[in-house]
C-alpha positions in Angstrom: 129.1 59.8 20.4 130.8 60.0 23.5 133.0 57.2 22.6 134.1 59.3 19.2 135.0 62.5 21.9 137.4 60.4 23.7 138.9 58.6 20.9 139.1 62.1 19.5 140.8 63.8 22.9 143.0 60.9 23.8 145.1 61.3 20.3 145.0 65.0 20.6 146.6 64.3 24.2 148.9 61.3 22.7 150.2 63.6 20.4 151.1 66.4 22.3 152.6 64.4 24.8 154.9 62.6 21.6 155.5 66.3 19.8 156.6 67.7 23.4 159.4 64.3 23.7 160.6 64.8 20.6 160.4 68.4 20.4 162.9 68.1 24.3 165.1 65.4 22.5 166.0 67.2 19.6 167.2 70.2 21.5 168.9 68.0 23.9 170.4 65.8 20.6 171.3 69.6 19.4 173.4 70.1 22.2 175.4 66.8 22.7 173.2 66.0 25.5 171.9 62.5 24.7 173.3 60.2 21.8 171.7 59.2 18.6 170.7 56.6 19.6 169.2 57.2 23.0 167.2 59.9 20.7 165.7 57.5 18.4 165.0 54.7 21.8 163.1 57.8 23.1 161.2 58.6 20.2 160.5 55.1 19.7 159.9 53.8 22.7 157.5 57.3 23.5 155.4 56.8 20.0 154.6 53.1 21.1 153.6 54.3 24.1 151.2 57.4 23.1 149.3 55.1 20.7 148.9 52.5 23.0 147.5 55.2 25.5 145.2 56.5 22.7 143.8 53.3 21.8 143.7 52.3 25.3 142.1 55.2 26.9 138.5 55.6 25.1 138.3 51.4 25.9 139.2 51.6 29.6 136.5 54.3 29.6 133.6 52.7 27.9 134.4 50.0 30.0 134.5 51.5 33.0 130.9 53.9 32.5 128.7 51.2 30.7 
């Protein structure tokens, strides 16, 4: 059960952390900031990254306290 919990808080987490990258390069995109393309690396690179710490997370823990 406690395993569900943290599977369950670590995408809540991943995905703020991805809506609050995209959410900073669209208004920087908006404004001429950044390119196109460095947008869609960000998002990119930012969504690999939150699902590999959501599916990483909840095993590095029942690893760890077992």
């Amino acid at each position: 059960m406690e395993q569900l919990i943290i599977l369950i808080g670590s995408f809540v987490i991943a995905g703020g952390m991805l809506f609050t990258i995209i959410r900073a390069g669209s208004i920087a995109y908006r404004r001429q900031q950044i390119s196109k393309g460095l947008f869609v690396f960000a998002t990119v690179s930012s969504s690999i990254g939150a699902v590999l710490l959501a599916g990483l997370l909840p095993l590095l823990f029942s690893l760890w306290f077992e």
